[in-house]
N, C-alpha and C positions, 0 to 999 in steps of 0.2 A: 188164173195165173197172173192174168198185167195189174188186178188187184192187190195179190199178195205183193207179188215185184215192188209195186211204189208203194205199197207198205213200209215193206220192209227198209225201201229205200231213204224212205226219209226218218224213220226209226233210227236209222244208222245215222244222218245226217245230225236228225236233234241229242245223239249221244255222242258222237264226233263234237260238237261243240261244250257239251257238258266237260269230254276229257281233253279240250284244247285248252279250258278254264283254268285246269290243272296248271297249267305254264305260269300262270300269275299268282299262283299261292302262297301261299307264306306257312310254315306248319308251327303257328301257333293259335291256338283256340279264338282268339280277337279275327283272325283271321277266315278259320271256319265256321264262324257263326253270325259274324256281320260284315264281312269283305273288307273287312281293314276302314271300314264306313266309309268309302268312296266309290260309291254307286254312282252312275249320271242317274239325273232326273227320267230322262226316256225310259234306259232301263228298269227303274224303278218302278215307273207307270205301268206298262208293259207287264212285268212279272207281276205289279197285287192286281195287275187285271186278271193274267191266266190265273192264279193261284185263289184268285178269288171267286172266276165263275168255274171253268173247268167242266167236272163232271156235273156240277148243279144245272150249267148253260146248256151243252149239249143233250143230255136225258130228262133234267128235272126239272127245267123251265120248259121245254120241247113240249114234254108230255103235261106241264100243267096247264099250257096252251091248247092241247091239246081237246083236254077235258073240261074245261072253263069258256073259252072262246073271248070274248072280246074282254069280258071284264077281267080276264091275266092280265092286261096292260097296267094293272093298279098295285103289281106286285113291283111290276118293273121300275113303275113311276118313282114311288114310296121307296124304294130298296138305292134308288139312285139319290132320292133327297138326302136320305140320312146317309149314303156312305161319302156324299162330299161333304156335308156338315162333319162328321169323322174329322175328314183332312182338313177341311179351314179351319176348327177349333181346338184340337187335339194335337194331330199327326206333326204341327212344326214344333210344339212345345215340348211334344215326347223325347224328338230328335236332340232338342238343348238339353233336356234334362238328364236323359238318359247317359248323352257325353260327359255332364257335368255330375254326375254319379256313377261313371266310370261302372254302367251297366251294359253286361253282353246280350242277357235273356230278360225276359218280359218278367219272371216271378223274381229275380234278384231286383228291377227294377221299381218292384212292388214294395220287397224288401225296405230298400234305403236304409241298410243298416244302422236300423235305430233300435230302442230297446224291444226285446224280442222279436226280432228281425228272421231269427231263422225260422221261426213258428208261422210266419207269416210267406216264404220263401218256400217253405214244405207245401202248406195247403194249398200253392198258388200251381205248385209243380204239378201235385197229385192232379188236380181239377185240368190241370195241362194235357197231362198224361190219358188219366180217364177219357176225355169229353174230344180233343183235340186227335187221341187215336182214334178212336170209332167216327170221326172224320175222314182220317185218312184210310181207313178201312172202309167207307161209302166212296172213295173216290178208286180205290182197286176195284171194289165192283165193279161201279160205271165204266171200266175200261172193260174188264170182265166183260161184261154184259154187250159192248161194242166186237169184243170180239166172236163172243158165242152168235150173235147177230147174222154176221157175214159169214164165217165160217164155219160154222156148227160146233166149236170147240166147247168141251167141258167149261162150267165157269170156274170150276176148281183149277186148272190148268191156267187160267187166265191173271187169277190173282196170282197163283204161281209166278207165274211171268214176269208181270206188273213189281211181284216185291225183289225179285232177281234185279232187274231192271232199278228200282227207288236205290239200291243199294250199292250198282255201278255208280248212280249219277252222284249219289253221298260221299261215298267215297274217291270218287274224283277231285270234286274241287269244293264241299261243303255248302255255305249258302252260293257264293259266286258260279255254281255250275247251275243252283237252282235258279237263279235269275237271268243269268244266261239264255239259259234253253228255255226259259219262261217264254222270254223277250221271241227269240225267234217264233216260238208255239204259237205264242200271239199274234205274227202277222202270217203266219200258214192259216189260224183258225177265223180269222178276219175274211182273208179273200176267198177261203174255203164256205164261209158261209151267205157271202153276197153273191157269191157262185150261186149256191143250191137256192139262192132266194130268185134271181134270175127265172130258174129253170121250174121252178115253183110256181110262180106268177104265170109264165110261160104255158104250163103243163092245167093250170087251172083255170084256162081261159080270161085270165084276166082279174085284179083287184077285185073290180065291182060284180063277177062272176060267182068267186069266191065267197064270199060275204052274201048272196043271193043263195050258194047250193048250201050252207052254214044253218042259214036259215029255216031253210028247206027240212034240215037232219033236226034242227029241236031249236024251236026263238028262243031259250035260253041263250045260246051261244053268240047270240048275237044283242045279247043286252048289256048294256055300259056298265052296266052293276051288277054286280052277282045278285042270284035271285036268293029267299030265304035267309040271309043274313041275324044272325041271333038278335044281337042287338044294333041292327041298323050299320051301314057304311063308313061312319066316322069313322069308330075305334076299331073298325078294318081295314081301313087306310093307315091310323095313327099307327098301328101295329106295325105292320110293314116298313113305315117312316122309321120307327125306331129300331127294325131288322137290320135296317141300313147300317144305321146308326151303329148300332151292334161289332161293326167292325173295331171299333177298340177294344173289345174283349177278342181278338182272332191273334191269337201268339204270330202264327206264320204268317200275317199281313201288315203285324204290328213291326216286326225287324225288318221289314224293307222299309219302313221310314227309318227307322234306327241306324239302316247301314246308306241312305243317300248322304252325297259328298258335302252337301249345305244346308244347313236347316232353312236358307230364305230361297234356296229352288223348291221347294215343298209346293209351291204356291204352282209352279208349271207342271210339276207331277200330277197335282190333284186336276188340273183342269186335261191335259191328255189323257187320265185314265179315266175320266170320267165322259169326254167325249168318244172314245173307243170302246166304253161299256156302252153307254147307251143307245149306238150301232149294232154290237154284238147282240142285245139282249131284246131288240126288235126285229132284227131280224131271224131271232131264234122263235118269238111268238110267233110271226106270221108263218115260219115253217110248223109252227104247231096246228096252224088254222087250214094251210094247205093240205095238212098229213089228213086232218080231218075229213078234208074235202075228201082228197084222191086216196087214200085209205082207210075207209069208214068204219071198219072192224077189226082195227088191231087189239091183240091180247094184251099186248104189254106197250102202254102208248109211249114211253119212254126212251123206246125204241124206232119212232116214227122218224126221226132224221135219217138216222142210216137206212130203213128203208124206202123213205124218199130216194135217197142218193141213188142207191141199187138201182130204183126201177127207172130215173131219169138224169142221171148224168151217164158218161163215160167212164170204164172200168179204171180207165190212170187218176182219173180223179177223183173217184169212188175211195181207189188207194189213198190217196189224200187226207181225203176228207175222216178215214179209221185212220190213218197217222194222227192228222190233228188232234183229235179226238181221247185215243187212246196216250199220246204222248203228252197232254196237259191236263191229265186226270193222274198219271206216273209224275208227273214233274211235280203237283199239287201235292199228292201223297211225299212226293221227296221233301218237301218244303214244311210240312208238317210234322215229319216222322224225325225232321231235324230240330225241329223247335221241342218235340218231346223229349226228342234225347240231351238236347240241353241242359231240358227241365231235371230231368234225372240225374245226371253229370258234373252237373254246377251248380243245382240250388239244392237235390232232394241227397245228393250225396256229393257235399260241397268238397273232401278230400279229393276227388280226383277231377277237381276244376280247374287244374293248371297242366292237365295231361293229352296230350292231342293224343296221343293212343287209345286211353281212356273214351272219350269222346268222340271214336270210330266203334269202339264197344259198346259202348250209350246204343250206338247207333243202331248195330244187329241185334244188339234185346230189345229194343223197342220198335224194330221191325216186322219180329219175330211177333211182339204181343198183335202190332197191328194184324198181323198175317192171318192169326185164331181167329180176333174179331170178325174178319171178312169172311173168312169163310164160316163161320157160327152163325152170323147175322146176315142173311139171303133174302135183306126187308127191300123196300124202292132207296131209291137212289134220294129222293126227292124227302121220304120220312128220316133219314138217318141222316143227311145233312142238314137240314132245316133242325132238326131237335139239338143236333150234337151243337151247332153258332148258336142255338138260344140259350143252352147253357154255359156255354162259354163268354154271349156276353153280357147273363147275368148274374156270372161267378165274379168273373176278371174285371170287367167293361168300366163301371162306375169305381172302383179303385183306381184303375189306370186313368179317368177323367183328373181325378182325386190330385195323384202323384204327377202326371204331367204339370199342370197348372200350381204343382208344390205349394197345395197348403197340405196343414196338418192332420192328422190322421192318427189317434192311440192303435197298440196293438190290440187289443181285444176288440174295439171299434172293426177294424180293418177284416181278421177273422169272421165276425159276423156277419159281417158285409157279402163276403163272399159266400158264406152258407147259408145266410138267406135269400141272397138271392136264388140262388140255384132252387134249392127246397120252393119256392115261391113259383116259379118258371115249372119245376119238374109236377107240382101238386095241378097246377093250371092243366098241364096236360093232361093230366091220368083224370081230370073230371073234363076232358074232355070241352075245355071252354075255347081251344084254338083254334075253330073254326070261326069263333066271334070275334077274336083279335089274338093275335101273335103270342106266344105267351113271354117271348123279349121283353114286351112292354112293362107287364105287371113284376118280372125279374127286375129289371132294372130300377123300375122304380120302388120295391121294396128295398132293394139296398143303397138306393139314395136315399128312402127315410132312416133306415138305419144307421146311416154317417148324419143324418141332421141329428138326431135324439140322441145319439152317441157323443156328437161334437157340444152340445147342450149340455148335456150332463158333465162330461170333463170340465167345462168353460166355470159350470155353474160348484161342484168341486174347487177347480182350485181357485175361487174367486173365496169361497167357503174360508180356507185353508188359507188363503192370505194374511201375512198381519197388517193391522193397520198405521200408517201413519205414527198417530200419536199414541200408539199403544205404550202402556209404561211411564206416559209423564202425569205427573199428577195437574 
């Protein structure tokens, strides 16, 4: 009961704030889908932190900690290089650009209304829509699954919940409820988790105890390197490095730079989100090494934080910690199921892009699709997020480099770009080579070769097709 209580209680609290957002709204689409672009920096950091780890930190990093041991620390490493590379090279450019092309969503900003701009606008949505739902459909799980956990609750009733829930906080105040209740999620999920670290270390007799019983259960787990590696460490590092990276292909991580109030606070956003990741996301490993310890045969390791909490915290804090938990997996799903419904609304069916009703409609169809997803798809938490970010940032990722930094780009070029990637990243998986390196990697860099050969050949055209000089004088 003092479980569910401060469940509930803060459930109320982070939706209270979502429809306090409301008070600041404005009911035009500029409004709802990038806050009038006057986010602070805090905020900003804050929300692409939760919206970025979320359901991936508390289940699917947990549990790959879990089941790996020392050498997870290389996911962590690598995933933090490249997502500040992201924001020092990309994320303050995106912010000018995107103002100075007068872009609300990530696939019109693909767009740049050039010739055949909407062909490019389409593909950018659908690949939005696709790859970006079955994101937010791994993130209703994982709340799902937090709550089947503790209470025994069907996981079908959970996602229920969960899309109930996404569609309060959308329709409250749009992106600004989502980065709102981000922000607070983030510091409940923060001190929620150097709690359970506390009581972990604690409960395990100690650091150097821990790492001794790890041991003990299989010297895999306690090797710097993953053992059997396909082809060696490198380019299972470089992988990772460029997962990071990957964040410029993530629609719902890309409009929280788009809606900060100065493209030259970028520079303070990136450096506190990135110190606030790299807190959260160690000390969710080491909860994954303790769970190891102190519960050596879980079915579902995924699950090993909330039942650490269970057996060793206090039931109010226990409540907490499934608040946290479940409320920035529903805030992440909100944050994404808005950036799809954009995609639909304004790019894939550009007539109702000046329609704020319109674009609350967007909203329940494309809540509605994520909803089947999640419950059709009962895979980990960890395989359906991890696949859905590689494709997205080897659809989007390398175009948005492209368009930030505003060089050129033909349409057929751009098209390509995108479906090769994808096809390149989706074929790596199904042969099964991602256990040797990321399949991000090989994504993205097929569609940077194909903007180099593309940008080659246009150059090498209309150089063709120029006249010359003195053509015509005798």
């Amino acid at each position: 009961m003092a479980i569910a209580l401060t469940f509930i209680a803060f459930l109320l609290l982070f939706t209270a704030v979502g429809l306090y957002s409301s008070t600041q709204r404005q009911s035009t689409t500029t409004d709802y889908l990038l806050a009038g672009r006057s986010v602070s920096p805090w905020l900003v950091a804050l929300s692409a932190l939760s919206t970025g780890q979320s359901g991936f930190l508390f289940t699917a990093q947990v549990g790959y900690a879990y089941t790996s041991g020392i050498s997870a620390i290389w996911l962590a490493i690598g995933w933090a290089i490249g997502d500040y590379l992201s924001w020092l090279l990309v994320f303050k450019q995106l912010r000018t650009a995107s103002e100075a092309s007068d872009s609300e969503t990530v696939p019109n900003f693909l767009a740049q209304k050039q010739s055949g701009h909407r062909l490019i606008s389409a593909t950018s949505a659908l690949i939005t829509i696709m790859f970006l739902g079955t994101y937010a459909a791994a993130q209703l799980l994982a709340g799902s699954k937090a709550l089947n956990s503790l209470f025994g609750w069907n996981i079908v009733w959970g996602i229920l919940i969960g899309a109930v829930i996404v569609v309060v906080y959308c329709f409250s105040g749009g992106i600004r409820a989502s980065i709102w209740t981000d922000a607070v999620q983030t510091v409940v999920m923060i001190g929620a988790l150097l709690l359970l670290l506390v009581y972990t270390i604690g409960a395990g007799g100690g650091v150097e105890n821990i790492f001794s019983n790890l041991e003990s259960i299989d010297t895999n787990l306690v090797a710097l390197f993953p053992a059997d590696l396909q082809w060696g460490f490198f380019p299972f590092f470089i992988g990772w490095l460029v997962a990071g990276f990957g964040a410029v292909g993530q629609p719902h991580i890309l409009v929280r730079a788009m809606a900060i109030d100065d493209a030259n606070n970028m520079g303070k956003a990136r450096d506190i989100r990135t110190i606030c990741g790299l807190v959260t996301a160690f000390a969710a490993i080491f909860i994954g090494w303790a769970g190891r310890v102190l519960l050596p045969n879980l079915a579902d390791p995924e699950l090993a934080l909330l039942d650490l909490s269970v057996d060793l915290l206090p039931a109010v804090l226990v409540g907490v910690m499934l608040a946290g938990i479940f409320a920035a997996t529903i805030s992440t799903a909100d944050s994404q199921i808005l950036s799809c419904s954009a995609a639909l609304t304004q790019d894939l069916f550009p007539g109702m892009s000046h329609s704020y009703r319109a674009a609350k409609l967007g909203t329940l169809i494309v809540t509605g699709v994520v909803l089947a997803i999640a419950l059709i798809n009962n895979d980990s938490v960890f395989g359906l997020i991890t696949f859905a970010w590689s494709l997205l940032a080897s659809g989007l990722g390398v175009l948005l480099v492209v368009r930030a930094w505003e060089r050129p780009v033909a349409t057929p070029v751009a098209i390509t770009m995108m479906t090769a990637g994808i096809a390149a990243a989706w074929l790596w998986k199904y042969y099964e080579l991602s256990g040797a390196m990321y399949e991000v990697l090989p994504g993205m860099l097929v569609s940077a070769l194909v903007y180099l050969i593309g940008q080659w050949v246009m150059d090498r055209q209309a150089a063709s097709t120029a006249i010359p000089i003195n053509a015509g004088k005798d």
